[in-house]
C-alpha positions in Angstrom: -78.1 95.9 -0.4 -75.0 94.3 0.9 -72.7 93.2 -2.2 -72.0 89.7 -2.3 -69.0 88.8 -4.5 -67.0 85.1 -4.1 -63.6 84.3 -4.0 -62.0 82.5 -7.3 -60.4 79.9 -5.7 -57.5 78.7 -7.5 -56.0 81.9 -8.6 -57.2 83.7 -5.1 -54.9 81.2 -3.5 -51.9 83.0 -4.6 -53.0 86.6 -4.0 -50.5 86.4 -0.6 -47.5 86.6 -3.2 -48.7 89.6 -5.8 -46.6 92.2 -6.1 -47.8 96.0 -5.4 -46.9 97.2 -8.7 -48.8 94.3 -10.4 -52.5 93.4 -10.6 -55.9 94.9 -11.4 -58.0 93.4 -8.5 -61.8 92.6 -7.9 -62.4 94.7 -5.0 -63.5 91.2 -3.3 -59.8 90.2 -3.6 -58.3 92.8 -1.8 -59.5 91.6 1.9 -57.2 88.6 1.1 -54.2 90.8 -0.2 -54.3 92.9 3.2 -50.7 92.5 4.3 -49.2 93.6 1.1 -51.8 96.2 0.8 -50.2 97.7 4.1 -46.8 97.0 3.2 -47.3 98.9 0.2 -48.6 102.1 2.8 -52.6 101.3 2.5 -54.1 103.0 5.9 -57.6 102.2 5.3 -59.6 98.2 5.7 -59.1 96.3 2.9 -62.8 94.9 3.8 -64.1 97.9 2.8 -62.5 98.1 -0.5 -64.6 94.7 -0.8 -67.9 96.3 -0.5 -68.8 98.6 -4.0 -72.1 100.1 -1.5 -69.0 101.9 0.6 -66.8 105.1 -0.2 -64.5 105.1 -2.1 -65.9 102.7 -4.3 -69.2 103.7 -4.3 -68.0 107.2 -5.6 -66.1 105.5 -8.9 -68.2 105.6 -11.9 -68.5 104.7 -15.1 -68.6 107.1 -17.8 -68.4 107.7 -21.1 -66.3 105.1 -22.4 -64.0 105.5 -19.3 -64.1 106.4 -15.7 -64.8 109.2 -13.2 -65.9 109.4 -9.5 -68.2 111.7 -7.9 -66.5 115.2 -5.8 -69.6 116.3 -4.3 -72.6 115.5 -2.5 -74.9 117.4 -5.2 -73.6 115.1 -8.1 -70.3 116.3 -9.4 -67.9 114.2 -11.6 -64.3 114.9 -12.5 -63.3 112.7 -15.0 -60.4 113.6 -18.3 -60.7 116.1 -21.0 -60.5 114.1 -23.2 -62.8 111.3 -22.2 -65.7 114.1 -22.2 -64.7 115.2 -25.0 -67.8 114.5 -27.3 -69.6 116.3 -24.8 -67.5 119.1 -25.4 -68.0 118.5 -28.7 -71.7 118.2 -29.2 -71.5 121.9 -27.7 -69.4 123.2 -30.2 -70.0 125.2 -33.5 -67.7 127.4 -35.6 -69.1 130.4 -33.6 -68.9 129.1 -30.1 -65.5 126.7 -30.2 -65.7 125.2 -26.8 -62.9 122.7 -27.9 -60.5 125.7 -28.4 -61.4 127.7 -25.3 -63.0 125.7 -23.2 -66.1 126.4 -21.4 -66.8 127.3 -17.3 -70.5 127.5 -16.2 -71.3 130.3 -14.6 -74.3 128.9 -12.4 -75.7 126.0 -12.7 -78.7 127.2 -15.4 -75.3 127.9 -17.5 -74.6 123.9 -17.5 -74.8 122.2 -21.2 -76.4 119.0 -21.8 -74.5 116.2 -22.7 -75.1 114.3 -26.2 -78.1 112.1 -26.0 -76.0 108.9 -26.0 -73.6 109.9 -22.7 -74.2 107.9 -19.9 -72.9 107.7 -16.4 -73.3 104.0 -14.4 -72.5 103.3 -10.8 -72.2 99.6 -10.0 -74.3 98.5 -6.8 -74.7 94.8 -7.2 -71.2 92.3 -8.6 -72.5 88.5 -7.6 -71.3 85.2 -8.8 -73.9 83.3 -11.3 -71.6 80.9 -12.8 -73.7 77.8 -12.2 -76.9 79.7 -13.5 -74.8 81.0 -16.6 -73.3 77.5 -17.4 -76.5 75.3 -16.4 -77.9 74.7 -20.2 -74.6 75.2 -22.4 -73.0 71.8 -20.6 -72.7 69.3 -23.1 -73.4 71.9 -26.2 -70.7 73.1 -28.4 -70.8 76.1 -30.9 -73.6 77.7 -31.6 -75.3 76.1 -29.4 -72.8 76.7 -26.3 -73.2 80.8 -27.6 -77.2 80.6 -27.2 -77.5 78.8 -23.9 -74.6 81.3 -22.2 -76.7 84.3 -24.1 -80.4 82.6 -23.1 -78.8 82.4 -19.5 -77.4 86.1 -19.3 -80.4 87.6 -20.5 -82.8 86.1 -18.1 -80.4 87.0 -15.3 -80.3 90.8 -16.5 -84.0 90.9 -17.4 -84.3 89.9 -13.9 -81.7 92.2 -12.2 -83.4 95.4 -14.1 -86.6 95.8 -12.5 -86.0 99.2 -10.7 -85.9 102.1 -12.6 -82.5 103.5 -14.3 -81.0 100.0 -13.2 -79.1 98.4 -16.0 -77.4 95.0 -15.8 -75.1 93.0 -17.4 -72.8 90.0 -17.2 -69.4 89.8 -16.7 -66.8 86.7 -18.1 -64.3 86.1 -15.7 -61.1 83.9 -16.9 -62.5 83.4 -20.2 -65.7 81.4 -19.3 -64.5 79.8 -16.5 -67.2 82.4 -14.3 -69.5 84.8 -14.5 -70.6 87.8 -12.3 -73.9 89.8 -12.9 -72.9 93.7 -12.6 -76.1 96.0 -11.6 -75.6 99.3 -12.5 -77.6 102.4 -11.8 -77.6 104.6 -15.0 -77.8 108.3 -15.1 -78.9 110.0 -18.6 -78.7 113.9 -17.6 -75.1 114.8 -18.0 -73.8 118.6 -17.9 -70.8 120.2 -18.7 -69.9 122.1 -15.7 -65.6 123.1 -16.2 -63.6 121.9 -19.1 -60.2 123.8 -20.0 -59.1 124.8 -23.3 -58.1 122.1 -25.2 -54.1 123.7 -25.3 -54.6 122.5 -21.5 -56.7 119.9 -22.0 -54.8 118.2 -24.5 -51.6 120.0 -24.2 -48.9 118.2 -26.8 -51.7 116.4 -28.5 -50.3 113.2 -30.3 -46.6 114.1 -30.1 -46.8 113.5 -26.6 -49.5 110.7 -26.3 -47.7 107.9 -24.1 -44.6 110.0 -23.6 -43.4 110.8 -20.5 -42.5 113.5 -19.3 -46.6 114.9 -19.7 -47.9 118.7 -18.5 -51.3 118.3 -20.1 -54.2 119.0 -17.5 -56.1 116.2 -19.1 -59.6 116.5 -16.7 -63.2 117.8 -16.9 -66.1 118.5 -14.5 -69.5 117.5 -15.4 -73.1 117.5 -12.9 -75.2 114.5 -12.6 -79.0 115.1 -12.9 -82.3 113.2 -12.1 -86.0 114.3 -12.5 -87.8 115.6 -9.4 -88.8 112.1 -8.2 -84.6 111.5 -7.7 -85.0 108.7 -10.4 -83.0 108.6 -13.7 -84.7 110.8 -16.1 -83.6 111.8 -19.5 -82.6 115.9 -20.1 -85.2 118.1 -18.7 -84.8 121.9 -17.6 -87.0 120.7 -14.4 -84.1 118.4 -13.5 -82.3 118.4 -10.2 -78.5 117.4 -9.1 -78.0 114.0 -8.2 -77.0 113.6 -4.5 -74.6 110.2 -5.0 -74.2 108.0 -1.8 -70.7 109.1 -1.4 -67.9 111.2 -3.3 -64.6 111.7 -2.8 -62.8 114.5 -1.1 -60.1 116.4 -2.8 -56.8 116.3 -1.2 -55.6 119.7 -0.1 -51.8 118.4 -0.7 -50.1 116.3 -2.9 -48.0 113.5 -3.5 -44.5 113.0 -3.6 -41.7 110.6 -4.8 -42.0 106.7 -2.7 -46.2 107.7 -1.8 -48.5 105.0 -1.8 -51.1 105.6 -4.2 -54.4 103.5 -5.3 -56.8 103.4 -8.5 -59.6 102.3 -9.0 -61.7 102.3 -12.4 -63.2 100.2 -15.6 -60.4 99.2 -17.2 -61.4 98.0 -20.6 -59.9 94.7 -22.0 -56.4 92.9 -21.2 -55.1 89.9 -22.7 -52.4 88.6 -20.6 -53.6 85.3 -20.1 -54.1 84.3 -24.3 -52.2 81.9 -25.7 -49.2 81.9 -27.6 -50.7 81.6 -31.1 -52.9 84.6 -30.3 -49.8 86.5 -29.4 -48.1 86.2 -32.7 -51.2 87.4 -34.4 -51.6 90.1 -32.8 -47.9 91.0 -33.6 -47.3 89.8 -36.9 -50.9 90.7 -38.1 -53.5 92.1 -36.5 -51.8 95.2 -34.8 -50.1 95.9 -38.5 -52.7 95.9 -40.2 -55.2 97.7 -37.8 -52.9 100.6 -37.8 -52.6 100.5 -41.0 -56.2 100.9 -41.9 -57.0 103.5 -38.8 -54.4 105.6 -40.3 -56.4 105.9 -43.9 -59.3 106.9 -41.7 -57.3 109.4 -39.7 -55.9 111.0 -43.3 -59.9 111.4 -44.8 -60.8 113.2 -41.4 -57.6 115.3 -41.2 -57.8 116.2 -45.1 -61.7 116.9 -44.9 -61.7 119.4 -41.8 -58.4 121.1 -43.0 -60.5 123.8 -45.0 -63.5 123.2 -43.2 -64.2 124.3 -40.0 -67.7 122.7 -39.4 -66.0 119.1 -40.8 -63.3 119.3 -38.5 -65.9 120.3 -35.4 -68.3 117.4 -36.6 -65.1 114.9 -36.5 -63.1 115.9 -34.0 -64.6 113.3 -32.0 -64.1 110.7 -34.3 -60.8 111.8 -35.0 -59.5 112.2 -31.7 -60.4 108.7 -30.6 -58.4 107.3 -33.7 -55.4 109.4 -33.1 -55.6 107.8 -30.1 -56.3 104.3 -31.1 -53.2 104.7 -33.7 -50.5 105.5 -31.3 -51.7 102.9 -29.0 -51.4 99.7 -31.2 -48.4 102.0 -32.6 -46.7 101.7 -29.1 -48.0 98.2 -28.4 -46.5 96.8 -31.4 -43.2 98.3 -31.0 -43.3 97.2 -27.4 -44.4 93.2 -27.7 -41.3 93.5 -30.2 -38.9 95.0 -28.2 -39.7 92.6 -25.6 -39.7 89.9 -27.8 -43.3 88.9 -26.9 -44.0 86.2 -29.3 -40.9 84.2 -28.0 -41.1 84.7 -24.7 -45.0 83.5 -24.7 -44.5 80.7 -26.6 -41.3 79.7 -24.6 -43.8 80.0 -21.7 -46.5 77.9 -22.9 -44.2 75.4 -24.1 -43.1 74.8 -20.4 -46.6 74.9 -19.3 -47.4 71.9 -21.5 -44.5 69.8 -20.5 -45.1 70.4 -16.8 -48.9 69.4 -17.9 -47.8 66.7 -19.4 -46.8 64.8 -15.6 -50.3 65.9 -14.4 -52.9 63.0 -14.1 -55.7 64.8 -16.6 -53.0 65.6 -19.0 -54.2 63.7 -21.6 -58.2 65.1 -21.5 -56.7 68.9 -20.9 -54.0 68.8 -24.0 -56.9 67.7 -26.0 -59.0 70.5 -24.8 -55.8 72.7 -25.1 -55.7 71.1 -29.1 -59.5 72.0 -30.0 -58.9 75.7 -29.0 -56.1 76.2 -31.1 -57.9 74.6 -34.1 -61.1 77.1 -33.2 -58.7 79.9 -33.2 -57.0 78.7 -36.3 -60.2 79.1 -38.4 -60.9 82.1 -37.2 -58.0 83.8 -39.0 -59.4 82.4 -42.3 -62.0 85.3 -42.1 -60.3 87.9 -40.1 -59.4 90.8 -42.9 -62.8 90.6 -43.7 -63.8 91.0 -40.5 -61.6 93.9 -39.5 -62.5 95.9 -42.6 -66.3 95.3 -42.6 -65.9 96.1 -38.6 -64.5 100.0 -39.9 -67.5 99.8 -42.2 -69.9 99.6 -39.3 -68.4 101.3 -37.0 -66.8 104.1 -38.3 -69.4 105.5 -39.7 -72.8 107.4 -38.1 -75.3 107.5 -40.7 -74.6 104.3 -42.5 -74.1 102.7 -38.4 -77.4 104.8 -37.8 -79.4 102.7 -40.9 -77.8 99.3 -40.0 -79.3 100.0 -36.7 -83.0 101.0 -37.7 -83.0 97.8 -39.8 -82.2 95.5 -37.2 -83.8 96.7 -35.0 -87.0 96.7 -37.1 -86.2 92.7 -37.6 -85.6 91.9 -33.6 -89.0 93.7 -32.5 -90.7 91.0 -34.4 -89.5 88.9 -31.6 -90.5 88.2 -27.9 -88.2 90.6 -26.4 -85.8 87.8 -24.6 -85.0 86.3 -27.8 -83.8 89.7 -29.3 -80.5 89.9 -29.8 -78.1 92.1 -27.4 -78.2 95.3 -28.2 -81.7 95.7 -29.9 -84.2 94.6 -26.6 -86.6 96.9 -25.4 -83.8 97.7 -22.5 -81.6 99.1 -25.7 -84.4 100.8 -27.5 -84.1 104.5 -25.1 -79.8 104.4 -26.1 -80.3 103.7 -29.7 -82.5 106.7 -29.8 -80.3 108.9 -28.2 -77.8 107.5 -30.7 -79.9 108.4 -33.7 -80.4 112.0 -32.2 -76.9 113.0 -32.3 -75.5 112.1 -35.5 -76.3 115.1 -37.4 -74.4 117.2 -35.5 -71.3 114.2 -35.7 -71.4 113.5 -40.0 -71.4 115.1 -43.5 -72.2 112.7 -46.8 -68.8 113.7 -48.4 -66.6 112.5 -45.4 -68.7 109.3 -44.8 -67.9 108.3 -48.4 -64.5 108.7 -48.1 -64.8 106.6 -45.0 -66.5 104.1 -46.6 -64.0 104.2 -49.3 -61.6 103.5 -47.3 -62.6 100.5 -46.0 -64.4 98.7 -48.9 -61.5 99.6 -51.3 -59.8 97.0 -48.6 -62.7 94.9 -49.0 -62.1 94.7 -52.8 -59.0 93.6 -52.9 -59.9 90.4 -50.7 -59.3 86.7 -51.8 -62.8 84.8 -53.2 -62.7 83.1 -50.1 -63.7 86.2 -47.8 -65.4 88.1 -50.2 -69.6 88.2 -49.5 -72.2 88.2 -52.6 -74.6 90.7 -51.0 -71.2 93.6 -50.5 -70.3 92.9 -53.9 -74.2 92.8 -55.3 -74.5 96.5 -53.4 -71.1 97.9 -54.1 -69.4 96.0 -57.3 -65.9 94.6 -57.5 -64.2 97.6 -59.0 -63.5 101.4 -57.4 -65.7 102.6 -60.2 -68.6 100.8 -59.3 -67.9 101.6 -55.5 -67.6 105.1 -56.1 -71.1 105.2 -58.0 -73.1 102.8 -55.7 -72.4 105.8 -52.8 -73.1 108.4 -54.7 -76.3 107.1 -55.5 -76.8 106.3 -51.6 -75.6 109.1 -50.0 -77.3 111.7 -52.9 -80.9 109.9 -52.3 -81.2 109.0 -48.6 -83.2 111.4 -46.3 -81.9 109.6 -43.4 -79.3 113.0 -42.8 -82.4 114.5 -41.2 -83.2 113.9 -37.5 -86.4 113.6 -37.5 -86.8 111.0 -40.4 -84.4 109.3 -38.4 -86.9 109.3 -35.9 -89.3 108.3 -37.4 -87.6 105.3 -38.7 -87.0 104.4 -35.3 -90.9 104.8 -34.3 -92.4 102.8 -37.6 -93.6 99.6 -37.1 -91.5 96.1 -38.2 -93.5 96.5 -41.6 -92.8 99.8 -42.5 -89.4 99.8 -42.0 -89.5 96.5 -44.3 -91.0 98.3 -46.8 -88.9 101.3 -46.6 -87.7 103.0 -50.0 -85.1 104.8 -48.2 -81.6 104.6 -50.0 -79.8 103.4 -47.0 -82.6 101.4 -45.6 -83.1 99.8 -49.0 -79.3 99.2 -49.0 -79.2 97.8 -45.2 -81.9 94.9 -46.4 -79.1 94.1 -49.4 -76.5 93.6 -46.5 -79.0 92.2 -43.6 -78.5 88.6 -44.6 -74.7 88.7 -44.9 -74.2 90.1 -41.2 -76.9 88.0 -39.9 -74.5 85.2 -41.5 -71.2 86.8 -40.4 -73.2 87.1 -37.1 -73.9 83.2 -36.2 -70.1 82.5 -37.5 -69.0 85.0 -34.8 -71.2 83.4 -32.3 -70.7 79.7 -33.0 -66.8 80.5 -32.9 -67.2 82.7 -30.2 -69.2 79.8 -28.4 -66.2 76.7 -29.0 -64.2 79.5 -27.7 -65.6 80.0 -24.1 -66.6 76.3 -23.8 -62.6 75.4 -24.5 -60.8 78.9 -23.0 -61.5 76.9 -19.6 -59.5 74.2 -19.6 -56.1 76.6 -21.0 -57.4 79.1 -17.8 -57.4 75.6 -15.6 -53.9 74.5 -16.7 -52.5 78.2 -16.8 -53.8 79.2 -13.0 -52.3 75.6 -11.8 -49.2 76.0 -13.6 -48.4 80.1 -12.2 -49.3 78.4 -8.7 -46.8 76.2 -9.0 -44.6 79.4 -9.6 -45.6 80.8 -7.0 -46.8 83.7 -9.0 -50.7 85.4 -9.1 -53.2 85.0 -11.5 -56.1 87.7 -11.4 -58.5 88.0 -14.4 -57.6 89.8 -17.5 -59.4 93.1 -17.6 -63.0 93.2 -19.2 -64.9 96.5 -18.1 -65.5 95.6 -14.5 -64.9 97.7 -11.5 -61.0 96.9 -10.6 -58.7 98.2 -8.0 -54.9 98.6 -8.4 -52.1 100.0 -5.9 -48.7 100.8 -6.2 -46.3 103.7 -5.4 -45.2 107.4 -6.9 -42.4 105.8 -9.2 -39.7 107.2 -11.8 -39.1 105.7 -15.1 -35.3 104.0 -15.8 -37.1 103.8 -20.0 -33.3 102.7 -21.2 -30.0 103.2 -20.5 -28.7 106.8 -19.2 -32.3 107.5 -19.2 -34.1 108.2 -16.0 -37.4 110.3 -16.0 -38.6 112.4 -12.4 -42.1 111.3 -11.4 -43.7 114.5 -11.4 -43.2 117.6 -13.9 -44.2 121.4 -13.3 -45.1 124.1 -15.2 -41.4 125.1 -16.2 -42.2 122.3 -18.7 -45.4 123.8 -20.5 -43.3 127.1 -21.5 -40.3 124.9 -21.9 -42.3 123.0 -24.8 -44.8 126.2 -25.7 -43.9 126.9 -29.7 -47.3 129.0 -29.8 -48.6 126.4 -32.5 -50.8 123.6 -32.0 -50.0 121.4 -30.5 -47.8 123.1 -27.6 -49.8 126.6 -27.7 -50.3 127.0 -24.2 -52.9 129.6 -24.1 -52.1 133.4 -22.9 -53.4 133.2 -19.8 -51.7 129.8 -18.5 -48.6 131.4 -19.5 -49.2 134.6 -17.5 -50.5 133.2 -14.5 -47.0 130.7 -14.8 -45.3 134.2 -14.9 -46.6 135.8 -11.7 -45.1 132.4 -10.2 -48.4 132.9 -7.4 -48.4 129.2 -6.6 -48.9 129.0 -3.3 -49.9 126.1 -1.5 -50.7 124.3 -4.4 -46.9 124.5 -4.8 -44.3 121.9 -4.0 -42.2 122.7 -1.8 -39.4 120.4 -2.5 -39.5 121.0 -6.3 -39.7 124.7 -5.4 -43.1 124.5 -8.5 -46.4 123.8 -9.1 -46.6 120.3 -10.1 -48.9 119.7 -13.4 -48.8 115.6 -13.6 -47.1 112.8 -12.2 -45.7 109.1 -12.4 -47.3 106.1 -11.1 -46.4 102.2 -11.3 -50.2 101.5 -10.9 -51.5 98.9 -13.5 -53.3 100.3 -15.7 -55.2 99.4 -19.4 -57.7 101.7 -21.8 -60.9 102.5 -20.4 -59.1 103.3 -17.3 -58.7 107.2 -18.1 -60.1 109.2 -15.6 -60.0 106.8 -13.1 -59.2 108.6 -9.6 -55.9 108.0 -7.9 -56.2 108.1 -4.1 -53.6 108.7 -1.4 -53.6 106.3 1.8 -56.1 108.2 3.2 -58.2 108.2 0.2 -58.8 111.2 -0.8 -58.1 112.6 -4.3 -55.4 113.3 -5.8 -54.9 112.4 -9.4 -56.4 111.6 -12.2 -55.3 108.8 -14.5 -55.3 109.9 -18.1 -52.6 107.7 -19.8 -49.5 105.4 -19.9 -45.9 105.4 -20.8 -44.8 104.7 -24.3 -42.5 102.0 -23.2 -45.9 100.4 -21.5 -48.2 100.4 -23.6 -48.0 96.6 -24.8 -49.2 95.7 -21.0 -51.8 95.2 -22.5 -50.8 92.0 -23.6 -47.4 91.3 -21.3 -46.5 93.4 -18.0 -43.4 94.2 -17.5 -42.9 96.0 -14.0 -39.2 97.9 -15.2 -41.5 100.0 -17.7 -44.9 99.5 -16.7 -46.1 103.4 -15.4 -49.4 105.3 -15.3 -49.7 108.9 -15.7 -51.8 111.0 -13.7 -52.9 114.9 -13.8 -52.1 116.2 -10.4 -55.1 117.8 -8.9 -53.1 120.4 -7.7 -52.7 121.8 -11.0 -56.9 121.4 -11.7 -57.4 123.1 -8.2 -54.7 126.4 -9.4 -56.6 126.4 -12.7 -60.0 126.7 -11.1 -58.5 129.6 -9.0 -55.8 131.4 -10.8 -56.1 130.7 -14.8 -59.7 130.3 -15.6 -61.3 130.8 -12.2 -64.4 129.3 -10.9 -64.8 130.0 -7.4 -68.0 128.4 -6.6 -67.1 125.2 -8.2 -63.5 124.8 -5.6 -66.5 125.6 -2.6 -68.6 122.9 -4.0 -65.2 120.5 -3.9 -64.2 121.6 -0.6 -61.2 123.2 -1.6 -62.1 126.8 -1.3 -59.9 129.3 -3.4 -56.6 130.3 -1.8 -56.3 134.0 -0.1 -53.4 136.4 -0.2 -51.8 134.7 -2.6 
């Protein structure tokens, strides 16, 4: 099927002026950014780049909850460490620590399943719908604006998913102003093929999580699988490799300082184009206060696995992700206030209004401009409540896992399009894999404490966010909290997989009529989030009815600057480009774009987290680099420096040279960057990439798996 994607106008208009450092692209802008793209060193078509059915698009995928790209023609993925690293998990027990050493298939019969829930998505279809999207939510506001954009969406996908393993969804670009449906093909059979210890995986752990200079070899290699028909099929010993369209080829050399280099990936969510009230919550409360609370969670998880090893195994998951989470808002926080964020946006909206204010529609936008501020406004009236309850729903797996059975049970009582997202007959196959894994992710004890946590928080909310069905289940003091779980957690059979199950399978009634603890308990709380829900939705609704007119006046107001506009970030299939850059992170302070290995025994301390393991440090010894060495830094480069824009979601996104093969993986960003989230600055702005020279001397020197460099096409080295 040939990909049709449309141009967005207004902002495409100024594409001719981006920068190279700047900008994470539709692939069906690039076509119109050609000249810089060959500036910046690009030798490909940019027309290509335009078409997701061609290499090297085709071979990006999305996985996990970030990106990868197939390496070979009989389904291979390299993606990071530690974005597979609940697969890693799920195949680890105190007796057979994958985490800690890291695992390397043999054959291909010695390839571990995946959790249930770990899914892999190619996108084969990106086409403009905005007039079908928009058709029946004209003239409606709130709730009603929500329904007609959901109705819409959902006839689309049901549409789009008609062949089998295709999944669908639609994208918001601009903040309502259009919408794109994605069609994805999905692959369930996931296998752990390669994944080094985690003292190489995550070498430096959280002291060195957006820090610059890196050396972790933050990758993994995992095999896609279908059933014998080649359709998507869930785990099956009868299951064959996927053979993908196209996959990229490995680069036999590296990169070096000034190359041209190019991403692309699913970067999650960006916010550069918010307005200047939204900014100052997110600095003066919402990042605070996030961290805050994350950071309880991490302590429960850290306390509970420290003398218990099957705790820590069960949670390292969980607690890797909030580690991760933590620093992040940690470094975004210090940076929007180093850069004086709140100021600066406001300073910048201020002048967009008064240049506004000559326009002819001034009057009719600054009203429009006026209703979205009040929208937002009463928003923050509920937000503690909504952050805490959000941990209490979220953060959990068998208390997320009874929510889930109960609503569930409620939508199949209705015809299937008027479900709500996330509980259709589409969803039914993932929420089963979902239920399947949580025994080997929870234990009662921590999930109390987790809970704890957050409805401790809850209690000590004004009247005016507090909810009667919380406070009928849980009480209003820690005494009464403490003995409401108790009760819960000491009666509920739901810790077993196969009553989970079995929930699952039982009809609407049954499930009603449940005397499960936590079932019983998720009926007490159904009609408060079914409340909180249609608040959400009718907010969420006046939101992307007004968010178009502030996108209108913003796009018209950078293009009298001069300056691009290309939509904030939102878990489609973007492209960035840029160059192999050092860091200038503050005065006197200049930072290389590529480390070596000198640095992992430089840092090594033999204690977590710089215990580089035995072997790594031997094979560093014997110095038998090679040509995976640089010659110019006289070492074996481990990661390097890149100004590419980059956001979460995009870890493990490949990083190509001009010619397109592979040679990086993205894995992280720069502490002094981290807040590009919500302001770019292109001084700090870097990525950080492994270099896949260092995964290619691994593979043959360290921890060596010969047949798997073959299968890449980058044979081990000989007389080394």
């Amino acid at each position: 099927m040939k990909v049709r994607t449309a141009v967005l106008g207004a902002a495409m208009a100024l594409a001719t002026d981006v920068r190279a450092d700047e900008g994470m692209w539709l692939p069906s802008q690039l076509p119109s950014i050609a000249k810089p793209l060959a500036l910046a060193g690009f030798k490909g078509n940019p027309a290509e780049l335009a078409d997701l059915t061609r290499p090297p698009l085709s071979a990006v995928v999305k996985i996990g909850g970030g990106t990868g790209a197939f390496v070979s023609a009989d389904g291979l993925v390299v993606t990071n460490h530690h974005v597979a690293f609940g697969v890693i998990q799920y195949n680890s027990k105190p007796d057979r620590d994958l985490i800690t050493q890291g695992y390397v298939a043999a054959d291909r019969a010695g390839e571990l399943p995946a959790n249930p829930d770990y899914r892999l998505r190619v996108t084969v279809g990106f086409d403009k719908v905005t007039d079908k999207v928009l058709a029946g939510a004209r003239g409606t506001t709130g709730r009603a604006y929500y329904d007609a954009v959901d109705a819409a969406s959902k006839k689309l996908v049901a549409e789009c998913e008609q062949g089998e393993g295709i999944k669908c969804s639609v994208a918001n670009m601009f903040y309502g102003t259009d919408f794109y449906l994605v069609k994805q093909l999905e692959l369930r059979d996931l296998r752990l093929v390669y994944a080094p210890p985690r003292a190489i995986g995550n070498y430096g752990d959280e002291v060195d999580n957006f820090v610059w200079p890196r050396h972790a070899g933050d990758f993994t290699v995992l095999r896609a699988y279908v059933g014998k028909d080649g359709k998507p099929a869930d785990y099956s010993p009868e299951n064959q490799p996927y053979h993908p369209p196209a996959h990229l080829q490995v680069a036999r050399t590296g990169v070096a300082e000034g190359d041209f280099v190019m991403l692309a990936g699913y970067p999650g969510i960006t916010y550069r184009h918010r307005t200047a009230d939204e900014f100052a919550d997110q600095v003066q409360w919402r990042l605070p206060t996030t961290v805050d609370l994350l950071t309880e969670l991490q302590d429960v998880i850290e306390a509970a696995g420290k003398n218990d090893k099957d705790a820590e195994i069960r949670y390292a998951s969980q607690l890797q992700s909030l580690k991760n989470v933590i620093k992040r808002y940690s470094g975004e926080l210090e940076g929007l206030r180093r850069s004086d964020a709140v100021t600066v946006r406001a300073d910048d909206e201020k002048a967009m209004l008064a240049w506004l204010a000559a326009r002819p529609d001034a009057a009719a936008t600054k009203a429009g401009i006026d209703a979205l501020s009040g929208v937002l406004d009463a928003g923050k009236g509920v937000r503690g409540r909504d952050l805490v309850l959000g941990v209490f729903t979220s953060q959990t797996q068998l208390m997320r896992a009874a929510l889930s059975i109960d609503r569930l049970a409620l939508e199949r009582a209705k015809p299937d399009a008027e479900r709500e997202s996330g509980y259709q007959k589409r969803d039914e196959e993932l929420i089963r894999s979902q239920l399947k894994q949580v025994s080997r992710r929870y234990q009662p004890a921590v999930e109390e404490a987790l809970i704890t946590v957050a409805l401790a928080r809850y209690q000590k909310l004004p009247d005016t966010e507090r909810v009667p069905e919380f406070d009928k289940a849980f009480g209003r003091t820690p005494e009464s909290l403490k003995t409401a779980l108790d009760k819960i957690y000491g009666a509920t059979k739901l810790g077993d997989e196969a009553t989970r199950l079995k929930w699952f399978d039982a009809a609407p009634g049954e499930v009603a009529g449940a005397d499960d603890a936590l079932l019983v308990l998720s009926r007490t709380l159904r009609p408060a989030l079914l409340r909180m829900d249609d608040e959400r939705k009718a907010r969420e609704g006046d939101l992307m009815r007004l968010r178009p007119t502030y996108m209108h006046a913003l796009i018209a107001y950078r293009q009298s600057q001069g300056k691009a506009v290309y939509p904030d970030a939102n878990g489609s299939l973007r492209v960035s480009y840029g160059k192999v850059t050092p860091l200038k992170a503050r005065d006197a302070v200049t930072y290389a774009p590529l480390t070596t290995v000198e640095g992992i025994v430089e840092k090594n301390t033999g204690k977590i987290p710089f215990d580089a393991p035995a072997p790594l440090l031997a094979a560093i010894g014997k110095r038998d680099f090679g040509s995976y060495a640089d010659t110019k830094l006289g070492s074996l480069p481990v990661d390097f420096l890149s100004n590419l824009d980059t956001t979460g979601g995009n870890s493990g996104s490949p990083v190509l040279n001009a010619r397109g093969e592979l040679v990086g993986l993205n894995f992280d960003s720069n502490w002094e960057a981290v807040s590009a989230s919500w302001m770019y600055d292109p001084r700090y702005k870097r990525a950080i990439h492994v270099d896949m020279r260092y995964m290619r001397w691994l593979m043959d020197k360290v921890y060596p798996s010969p047949a798997l460099l073959q299968e890449l096409g980058v044979p081990a080295s000989k007389g080394h």
